[in-house]
N, CA, C and O atoms as CSV, one atom per row, in Angstrom:
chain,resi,resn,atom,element,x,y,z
A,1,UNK,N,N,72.522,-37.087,-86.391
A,1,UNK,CA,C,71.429,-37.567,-87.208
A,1,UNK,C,C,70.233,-37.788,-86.292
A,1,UNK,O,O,70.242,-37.929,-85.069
A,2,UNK,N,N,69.284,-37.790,-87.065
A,2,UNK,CA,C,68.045,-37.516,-86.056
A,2,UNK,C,C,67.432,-39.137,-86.109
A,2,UNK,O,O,67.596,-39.961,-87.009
A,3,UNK,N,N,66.733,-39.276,-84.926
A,3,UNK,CA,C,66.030,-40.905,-84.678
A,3,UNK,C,C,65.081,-41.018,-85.999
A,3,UNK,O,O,64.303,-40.110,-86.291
A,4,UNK,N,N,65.189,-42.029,-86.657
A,4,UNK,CA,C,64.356,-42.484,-88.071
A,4,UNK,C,C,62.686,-42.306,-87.424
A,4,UNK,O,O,62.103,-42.663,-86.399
A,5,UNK,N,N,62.308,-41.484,-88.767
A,5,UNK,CA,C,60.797,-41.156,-88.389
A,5,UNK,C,C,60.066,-42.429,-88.814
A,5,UNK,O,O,60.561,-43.316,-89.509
A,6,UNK,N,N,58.692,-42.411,-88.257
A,6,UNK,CA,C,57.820,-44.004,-88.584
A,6,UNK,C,C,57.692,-43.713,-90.160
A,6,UNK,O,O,57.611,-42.605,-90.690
A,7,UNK,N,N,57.694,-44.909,-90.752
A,7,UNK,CA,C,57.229,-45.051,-92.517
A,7,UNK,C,C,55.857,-45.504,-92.729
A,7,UNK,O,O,55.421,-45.916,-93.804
A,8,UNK,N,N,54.915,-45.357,-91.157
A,8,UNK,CA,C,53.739,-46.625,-91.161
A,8,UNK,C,C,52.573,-45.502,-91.673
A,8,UNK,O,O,52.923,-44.322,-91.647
A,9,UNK,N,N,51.243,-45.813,-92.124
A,9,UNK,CA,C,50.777,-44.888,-92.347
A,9,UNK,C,C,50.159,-44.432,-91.359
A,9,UNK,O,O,50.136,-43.204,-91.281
A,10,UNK,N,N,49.477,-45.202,-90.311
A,10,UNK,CA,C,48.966,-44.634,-88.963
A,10,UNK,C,C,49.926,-43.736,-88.072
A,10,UNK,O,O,49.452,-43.133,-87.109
A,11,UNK,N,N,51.245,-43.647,-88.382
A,11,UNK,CA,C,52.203,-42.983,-87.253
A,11,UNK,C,C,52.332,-41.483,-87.831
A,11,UNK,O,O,52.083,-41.218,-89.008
A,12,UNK,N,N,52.749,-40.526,-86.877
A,12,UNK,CA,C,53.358,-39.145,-87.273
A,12,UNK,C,C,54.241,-39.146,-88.365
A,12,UNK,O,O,54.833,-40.169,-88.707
A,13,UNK,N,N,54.367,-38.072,-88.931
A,13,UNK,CA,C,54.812,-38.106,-90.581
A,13,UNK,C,C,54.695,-36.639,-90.380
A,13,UNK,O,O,53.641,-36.009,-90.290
A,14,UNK,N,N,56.441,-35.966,-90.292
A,14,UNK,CA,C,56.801,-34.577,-90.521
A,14,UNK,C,C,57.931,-34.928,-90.494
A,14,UNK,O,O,58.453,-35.970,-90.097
A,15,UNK,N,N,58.660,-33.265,-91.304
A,15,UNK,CA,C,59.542,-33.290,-92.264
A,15,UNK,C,C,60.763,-32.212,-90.585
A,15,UNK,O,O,60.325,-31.310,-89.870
A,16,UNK,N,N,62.103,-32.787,-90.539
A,16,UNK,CA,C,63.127,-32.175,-89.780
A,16,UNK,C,C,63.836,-31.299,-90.616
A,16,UNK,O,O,64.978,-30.849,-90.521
A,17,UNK,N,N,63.019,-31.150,-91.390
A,17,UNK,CA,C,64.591,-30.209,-92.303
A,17,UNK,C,C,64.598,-29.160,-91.714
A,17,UNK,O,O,65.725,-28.804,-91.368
A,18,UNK,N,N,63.266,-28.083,-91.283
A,18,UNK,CA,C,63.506,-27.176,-90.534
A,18,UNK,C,C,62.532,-27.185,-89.485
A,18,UNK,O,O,61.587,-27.945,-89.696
A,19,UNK,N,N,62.503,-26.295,-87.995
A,19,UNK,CA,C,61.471,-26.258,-86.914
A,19,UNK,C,C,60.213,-26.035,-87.485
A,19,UNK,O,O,59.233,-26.688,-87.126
A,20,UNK,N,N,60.162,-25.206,-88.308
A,20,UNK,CA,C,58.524,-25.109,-88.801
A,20,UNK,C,C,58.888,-24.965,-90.030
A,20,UNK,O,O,60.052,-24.872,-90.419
A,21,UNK,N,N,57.536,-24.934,-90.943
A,21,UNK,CA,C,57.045,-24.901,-92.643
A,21,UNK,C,C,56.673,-24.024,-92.794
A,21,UNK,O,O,55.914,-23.837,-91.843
A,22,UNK,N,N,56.652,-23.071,-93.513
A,22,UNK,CA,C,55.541,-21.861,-93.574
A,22,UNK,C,C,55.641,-21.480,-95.572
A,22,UNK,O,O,56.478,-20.933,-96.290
A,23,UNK,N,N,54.180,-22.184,-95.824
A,23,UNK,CA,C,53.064,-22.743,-95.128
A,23,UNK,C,C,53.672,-24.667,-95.414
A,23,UNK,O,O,54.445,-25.203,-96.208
A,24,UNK,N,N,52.737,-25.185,-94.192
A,24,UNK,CA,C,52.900,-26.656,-94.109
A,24,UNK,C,C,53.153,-27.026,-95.157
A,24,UNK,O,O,52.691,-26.144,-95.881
A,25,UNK,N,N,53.769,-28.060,-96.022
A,25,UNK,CA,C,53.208,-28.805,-96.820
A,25,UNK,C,C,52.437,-29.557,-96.855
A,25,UNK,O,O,52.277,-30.330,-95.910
A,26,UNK,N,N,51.600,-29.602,-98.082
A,26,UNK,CA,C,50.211,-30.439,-98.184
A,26,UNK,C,C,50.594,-31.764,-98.070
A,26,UNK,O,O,49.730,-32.411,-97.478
A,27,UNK,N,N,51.698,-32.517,-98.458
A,27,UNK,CA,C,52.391,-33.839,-98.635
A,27,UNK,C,C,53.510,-34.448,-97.881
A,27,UNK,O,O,54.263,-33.581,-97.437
A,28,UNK,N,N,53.685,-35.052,-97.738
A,28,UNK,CA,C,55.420,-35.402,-97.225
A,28,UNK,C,C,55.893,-36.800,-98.443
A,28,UNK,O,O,55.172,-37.568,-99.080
A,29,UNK,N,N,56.709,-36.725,-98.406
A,29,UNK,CA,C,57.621,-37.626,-99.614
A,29,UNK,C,C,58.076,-39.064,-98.844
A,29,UNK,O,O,59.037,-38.730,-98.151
A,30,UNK,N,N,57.923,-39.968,-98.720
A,30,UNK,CA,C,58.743,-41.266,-98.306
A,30,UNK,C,C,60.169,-41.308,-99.282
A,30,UNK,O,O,60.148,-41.447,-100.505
A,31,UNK,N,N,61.454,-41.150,-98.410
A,31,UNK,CA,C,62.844,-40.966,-98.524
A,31,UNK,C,C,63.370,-42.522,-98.171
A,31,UNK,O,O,62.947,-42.955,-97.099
A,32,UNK,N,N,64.067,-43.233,-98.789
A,32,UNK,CA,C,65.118,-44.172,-98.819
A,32,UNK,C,C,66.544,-43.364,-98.194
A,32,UNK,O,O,67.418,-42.694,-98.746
A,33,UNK,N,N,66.363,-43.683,-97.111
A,33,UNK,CA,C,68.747,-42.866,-96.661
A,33,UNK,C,C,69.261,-43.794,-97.601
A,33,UNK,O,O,69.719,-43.313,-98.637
A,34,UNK,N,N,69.279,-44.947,-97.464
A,34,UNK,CA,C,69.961,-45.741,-98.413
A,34,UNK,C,C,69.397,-45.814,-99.702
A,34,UNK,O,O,68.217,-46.130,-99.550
A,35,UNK,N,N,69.672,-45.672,-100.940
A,35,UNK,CA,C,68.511,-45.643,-101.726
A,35,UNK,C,C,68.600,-47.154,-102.151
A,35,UNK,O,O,69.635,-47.812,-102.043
A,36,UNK,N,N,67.045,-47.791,-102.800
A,36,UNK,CA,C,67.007,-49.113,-102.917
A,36,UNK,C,C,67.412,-49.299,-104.167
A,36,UNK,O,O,67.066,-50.401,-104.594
A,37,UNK,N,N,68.110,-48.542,-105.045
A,37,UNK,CA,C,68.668,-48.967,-106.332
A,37,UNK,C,C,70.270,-48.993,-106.374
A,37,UNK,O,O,71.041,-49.091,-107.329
A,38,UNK,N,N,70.538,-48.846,-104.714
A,38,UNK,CA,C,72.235,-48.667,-104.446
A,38,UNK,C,C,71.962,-50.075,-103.471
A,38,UNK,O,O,72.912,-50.515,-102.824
A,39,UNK,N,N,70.974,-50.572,-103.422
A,39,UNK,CA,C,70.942,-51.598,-102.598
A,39,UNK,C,C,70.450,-51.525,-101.217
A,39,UNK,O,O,70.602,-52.493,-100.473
A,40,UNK,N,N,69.974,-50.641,-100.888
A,40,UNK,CA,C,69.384,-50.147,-99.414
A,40,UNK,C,C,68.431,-51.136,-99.248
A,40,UNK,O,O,67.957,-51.805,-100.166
A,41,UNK,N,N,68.126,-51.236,-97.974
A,41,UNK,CA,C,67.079,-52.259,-97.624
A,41,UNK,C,C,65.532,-51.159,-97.594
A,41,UNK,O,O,65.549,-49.965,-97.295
A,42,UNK,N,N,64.173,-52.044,-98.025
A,42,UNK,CA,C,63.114,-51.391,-97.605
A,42,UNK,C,C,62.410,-51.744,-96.324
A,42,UNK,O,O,61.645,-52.706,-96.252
A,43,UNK,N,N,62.697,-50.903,-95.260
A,43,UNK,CA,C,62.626,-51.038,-94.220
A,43,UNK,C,C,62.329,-49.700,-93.237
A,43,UNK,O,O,63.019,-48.682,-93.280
A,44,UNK,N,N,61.522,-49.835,-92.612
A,44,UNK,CA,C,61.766,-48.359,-91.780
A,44,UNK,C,C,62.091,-47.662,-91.221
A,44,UNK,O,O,61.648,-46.535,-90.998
A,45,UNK,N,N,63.601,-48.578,-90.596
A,45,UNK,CA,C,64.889,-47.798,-90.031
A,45,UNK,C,C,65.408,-46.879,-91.684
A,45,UNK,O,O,65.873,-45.744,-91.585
A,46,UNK,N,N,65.317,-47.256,-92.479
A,46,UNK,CA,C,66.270,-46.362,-93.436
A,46,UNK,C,C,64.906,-45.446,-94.298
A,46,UNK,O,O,65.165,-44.932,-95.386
A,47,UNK,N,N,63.681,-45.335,-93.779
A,47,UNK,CA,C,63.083,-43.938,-94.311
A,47,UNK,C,C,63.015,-43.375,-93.224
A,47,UNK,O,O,63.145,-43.722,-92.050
A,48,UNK,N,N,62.635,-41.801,-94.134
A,48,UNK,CA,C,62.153,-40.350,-93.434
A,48,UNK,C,C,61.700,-40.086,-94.675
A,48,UNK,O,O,62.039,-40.357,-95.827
A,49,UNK,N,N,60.287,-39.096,-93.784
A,49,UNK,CA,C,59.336,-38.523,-94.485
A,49,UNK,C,C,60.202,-37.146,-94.349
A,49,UNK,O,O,60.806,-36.794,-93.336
A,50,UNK,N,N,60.114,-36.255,-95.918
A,50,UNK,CA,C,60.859,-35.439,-95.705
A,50,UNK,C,C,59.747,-34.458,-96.906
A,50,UNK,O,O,59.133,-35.091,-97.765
A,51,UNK,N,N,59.633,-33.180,-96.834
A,51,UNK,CA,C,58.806,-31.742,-97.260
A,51,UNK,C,C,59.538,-32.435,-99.046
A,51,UNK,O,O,60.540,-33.086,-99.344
A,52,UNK,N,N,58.287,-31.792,-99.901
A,52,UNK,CA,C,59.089,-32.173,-101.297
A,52,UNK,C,C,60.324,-31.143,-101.547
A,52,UNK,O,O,61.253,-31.410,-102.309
A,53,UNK,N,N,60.244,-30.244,-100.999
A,53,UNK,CA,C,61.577,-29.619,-101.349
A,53,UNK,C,C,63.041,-30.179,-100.736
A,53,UNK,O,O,64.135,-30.069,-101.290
A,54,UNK,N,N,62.862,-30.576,-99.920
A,54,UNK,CA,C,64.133,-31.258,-98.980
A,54,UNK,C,C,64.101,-32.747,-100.109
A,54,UNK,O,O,65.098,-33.438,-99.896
A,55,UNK,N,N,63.540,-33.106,-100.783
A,55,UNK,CA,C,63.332,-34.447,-101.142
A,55,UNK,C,C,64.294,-34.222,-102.487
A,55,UNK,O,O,65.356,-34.826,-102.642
A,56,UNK,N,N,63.769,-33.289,-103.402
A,56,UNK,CA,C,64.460,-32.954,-104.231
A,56,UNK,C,C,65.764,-32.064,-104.368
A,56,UNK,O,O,66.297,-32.112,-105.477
A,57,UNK,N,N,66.373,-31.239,-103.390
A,57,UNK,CA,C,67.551,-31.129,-102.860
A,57,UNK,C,C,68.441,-32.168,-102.419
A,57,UNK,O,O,69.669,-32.158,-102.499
A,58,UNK,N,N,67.502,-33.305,-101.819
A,58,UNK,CA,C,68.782,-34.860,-101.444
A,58,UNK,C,C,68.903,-35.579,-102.658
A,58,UNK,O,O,69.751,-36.457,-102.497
A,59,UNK,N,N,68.533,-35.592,-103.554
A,59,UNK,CA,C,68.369,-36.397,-105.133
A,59,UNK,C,C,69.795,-35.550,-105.974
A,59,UNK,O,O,70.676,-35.983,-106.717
A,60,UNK,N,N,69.512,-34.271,-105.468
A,60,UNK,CA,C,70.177,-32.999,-106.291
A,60,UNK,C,C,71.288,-33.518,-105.655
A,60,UNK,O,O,72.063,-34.145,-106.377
A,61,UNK,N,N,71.551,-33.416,-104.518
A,61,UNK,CA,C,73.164,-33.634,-103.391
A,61,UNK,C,C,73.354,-34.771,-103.678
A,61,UNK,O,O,74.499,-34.734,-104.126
A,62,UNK,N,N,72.977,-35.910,-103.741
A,62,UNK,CA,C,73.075,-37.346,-104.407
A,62,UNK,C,C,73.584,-37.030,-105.620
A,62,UNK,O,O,74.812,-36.963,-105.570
A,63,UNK,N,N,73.139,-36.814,-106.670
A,63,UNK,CA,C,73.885,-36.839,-108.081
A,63,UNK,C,C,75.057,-36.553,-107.981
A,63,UNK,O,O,75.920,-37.238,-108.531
A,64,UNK,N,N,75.417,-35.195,-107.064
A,64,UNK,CA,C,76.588,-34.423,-106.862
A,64,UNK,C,C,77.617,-35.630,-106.267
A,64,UNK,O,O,78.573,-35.870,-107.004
A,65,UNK,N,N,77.529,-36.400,-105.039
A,65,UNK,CA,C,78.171,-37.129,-104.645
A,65,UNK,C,C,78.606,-38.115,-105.656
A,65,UNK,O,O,79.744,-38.576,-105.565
A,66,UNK,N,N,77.717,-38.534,-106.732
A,66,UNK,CA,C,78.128,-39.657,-107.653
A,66,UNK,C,C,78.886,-39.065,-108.857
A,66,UNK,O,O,79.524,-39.841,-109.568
A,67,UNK,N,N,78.866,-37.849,-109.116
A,67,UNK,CA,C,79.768,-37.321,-109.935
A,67,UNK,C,C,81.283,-37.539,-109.063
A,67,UNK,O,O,82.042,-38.490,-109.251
A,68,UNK,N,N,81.490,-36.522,-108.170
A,68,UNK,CA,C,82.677,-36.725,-106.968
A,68,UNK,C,C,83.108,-37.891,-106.811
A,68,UNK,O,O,84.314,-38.071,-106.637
A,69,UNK,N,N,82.034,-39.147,-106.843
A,69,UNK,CA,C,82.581,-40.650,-106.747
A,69,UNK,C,C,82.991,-40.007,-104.922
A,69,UNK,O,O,84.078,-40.385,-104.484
A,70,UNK,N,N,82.372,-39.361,-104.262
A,70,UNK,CA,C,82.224,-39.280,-103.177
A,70,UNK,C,C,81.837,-38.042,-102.317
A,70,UNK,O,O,81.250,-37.130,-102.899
A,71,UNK,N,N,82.042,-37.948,-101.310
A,71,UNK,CA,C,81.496,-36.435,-100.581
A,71,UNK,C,C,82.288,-35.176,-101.582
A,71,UNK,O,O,83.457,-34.815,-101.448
A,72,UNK,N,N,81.371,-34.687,-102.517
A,72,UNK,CA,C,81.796,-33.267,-102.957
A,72,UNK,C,C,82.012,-31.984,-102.678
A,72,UNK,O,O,81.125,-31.519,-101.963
A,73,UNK,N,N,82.933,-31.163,-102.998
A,73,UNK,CA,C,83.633,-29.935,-102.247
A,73,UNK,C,C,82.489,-29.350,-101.493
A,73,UNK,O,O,81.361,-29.760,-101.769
A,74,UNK,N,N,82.678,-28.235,-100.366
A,74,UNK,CA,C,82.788,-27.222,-99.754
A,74,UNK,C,C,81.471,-26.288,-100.414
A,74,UNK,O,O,80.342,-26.040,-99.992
A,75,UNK,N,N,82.395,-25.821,-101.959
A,75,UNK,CA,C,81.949,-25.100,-102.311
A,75,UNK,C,C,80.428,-25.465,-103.028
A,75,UNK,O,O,79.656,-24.571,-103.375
A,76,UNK,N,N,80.096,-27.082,-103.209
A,76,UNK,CA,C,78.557,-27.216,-103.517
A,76,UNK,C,C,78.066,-27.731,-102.612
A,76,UNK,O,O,76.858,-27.565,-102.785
A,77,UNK,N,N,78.272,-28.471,-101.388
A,77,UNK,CA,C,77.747,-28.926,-100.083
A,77,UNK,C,C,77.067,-27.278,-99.367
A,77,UNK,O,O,76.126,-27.369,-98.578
A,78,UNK,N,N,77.460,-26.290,-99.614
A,78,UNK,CA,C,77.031,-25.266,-98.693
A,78,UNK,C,C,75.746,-24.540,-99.099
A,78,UNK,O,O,75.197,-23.659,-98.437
A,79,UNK,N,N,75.277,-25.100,-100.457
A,79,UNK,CA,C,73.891,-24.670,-100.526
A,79,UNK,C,C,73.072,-25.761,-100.318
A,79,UNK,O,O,72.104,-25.893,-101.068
A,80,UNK,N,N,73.311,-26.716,-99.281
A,80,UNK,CA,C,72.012,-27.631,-98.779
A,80,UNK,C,C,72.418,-27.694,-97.681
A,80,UNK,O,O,73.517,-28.111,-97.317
A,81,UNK,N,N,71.035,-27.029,-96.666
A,81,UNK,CA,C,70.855,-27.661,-95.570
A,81,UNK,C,C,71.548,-28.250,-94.839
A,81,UNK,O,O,72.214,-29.023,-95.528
A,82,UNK,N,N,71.839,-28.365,-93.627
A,82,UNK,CA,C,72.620,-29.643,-93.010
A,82,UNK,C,C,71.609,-31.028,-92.308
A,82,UNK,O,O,71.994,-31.929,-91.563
A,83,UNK,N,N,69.947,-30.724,-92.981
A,83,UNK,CA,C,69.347,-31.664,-92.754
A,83,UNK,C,C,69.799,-32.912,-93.656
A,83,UNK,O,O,70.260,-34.027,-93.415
A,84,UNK,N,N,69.462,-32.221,-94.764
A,84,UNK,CA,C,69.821,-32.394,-96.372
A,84,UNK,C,C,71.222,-33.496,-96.508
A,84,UNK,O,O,71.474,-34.685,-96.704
A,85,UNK,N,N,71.896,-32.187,-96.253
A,85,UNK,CA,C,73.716,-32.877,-96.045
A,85,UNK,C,C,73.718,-34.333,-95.132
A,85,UNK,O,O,73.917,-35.450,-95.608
A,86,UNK,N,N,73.488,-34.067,-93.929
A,86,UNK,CA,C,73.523,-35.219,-93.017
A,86,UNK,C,C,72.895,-36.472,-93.530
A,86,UNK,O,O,73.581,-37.490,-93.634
A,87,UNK,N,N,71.215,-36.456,-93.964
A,87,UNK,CA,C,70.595,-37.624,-94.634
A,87,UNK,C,C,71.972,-38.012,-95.993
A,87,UNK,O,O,72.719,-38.990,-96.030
A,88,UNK,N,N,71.909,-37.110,-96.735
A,88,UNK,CA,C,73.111,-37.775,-97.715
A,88,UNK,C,C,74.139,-38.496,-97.707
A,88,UNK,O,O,74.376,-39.582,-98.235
A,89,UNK,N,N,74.736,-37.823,-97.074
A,89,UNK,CA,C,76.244,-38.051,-96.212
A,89,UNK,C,C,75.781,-39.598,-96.023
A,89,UNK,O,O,76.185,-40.565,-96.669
A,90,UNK,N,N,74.716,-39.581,-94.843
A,90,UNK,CA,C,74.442,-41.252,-93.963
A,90,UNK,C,C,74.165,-42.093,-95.241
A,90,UNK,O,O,75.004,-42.928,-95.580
A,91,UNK,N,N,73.456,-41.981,-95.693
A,91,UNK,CA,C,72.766,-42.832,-97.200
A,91,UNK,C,C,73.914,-43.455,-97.628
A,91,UNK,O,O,73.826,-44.676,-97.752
A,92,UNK,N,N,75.390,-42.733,-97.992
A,92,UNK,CA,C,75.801,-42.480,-98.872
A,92,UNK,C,C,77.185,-43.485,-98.577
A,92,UNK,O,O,77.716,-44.338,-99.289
A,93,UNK,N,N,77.494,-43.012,-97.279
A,93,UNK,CA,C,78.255,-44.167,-96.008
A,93,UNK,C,C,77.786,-45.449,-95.987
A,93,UNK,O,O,78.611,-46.331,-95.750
A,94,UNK,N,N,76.426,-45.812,-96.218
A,94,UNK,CA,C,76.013,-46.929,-95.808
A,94,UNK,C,C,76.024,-47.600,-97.378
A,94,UNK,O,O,76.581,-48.698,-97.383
A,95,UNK,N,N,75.729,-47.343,-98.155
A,95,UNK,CA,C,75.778,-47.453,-99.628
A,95,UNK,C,C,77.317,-47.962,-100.396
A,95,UNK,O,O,77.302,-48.723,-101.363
A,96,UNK,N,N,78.510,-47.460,-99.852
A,96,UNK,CA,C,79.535,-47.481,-99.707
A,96,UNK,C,C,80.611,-47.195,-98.685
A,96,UNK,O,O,81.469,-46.316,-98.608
A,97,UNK,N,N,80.300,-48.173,-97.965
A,97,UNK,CA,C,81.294,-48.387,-96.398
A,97,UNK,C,C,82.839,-48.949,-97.064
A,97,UNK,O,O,83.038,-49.857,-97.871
A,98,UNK,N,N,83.824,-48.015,-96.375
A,98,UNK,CA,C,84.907,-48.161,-96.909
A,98,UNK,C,C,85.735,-48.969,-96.056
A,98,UNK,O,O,86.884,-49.249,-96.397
């Protein structure tokens, strides 16, 4: 997992999902790993600014996990990212530590 990016507005604000964008995005999204309606704290160890497409792929992989009632197969984890996967996965651990 990668070191938590700043949430401040004066600090750098780019998206790890991949080495480059092409083209940039005009925006970046403020991401909860933990989300604050599972109880996550709002804090800036638990955001990353993440491209809107990576944003809405972790929402997408999120639902999936709450159907599963936990990490879901193989066969739907392999169309996201392992930026994607990893933020989920962590969110998702911390949300429900067993």
């Amino acid at each position: 997992m990668s070191e938590p990016l700043t949430a401040e507005p004066s600090g750098e604000r780019r998206c790890l999902c991949v080495r480059q964008h092409t083209p940039e995005p005009r925006e970046l999204h403020r991401h909860h790993v933990w989300p604050l309606g599972e109880g996550g704290p709002d804090k800036s160890a638990n955001l990353r600014w993440v491209c809107p497409t990576s944003h809405s792929s972790i929402h997408k992989l999120w639902r999936e996990y709450q159907k599963a009632t936990g990490e879901p197969s193989w066969v739907i984890r392999r169309f996201y990212g392992r930026y994607v996967r990893d933020l989920v996965a962590d969110g998702w651990a911390q949300a429900h530590p067993r």
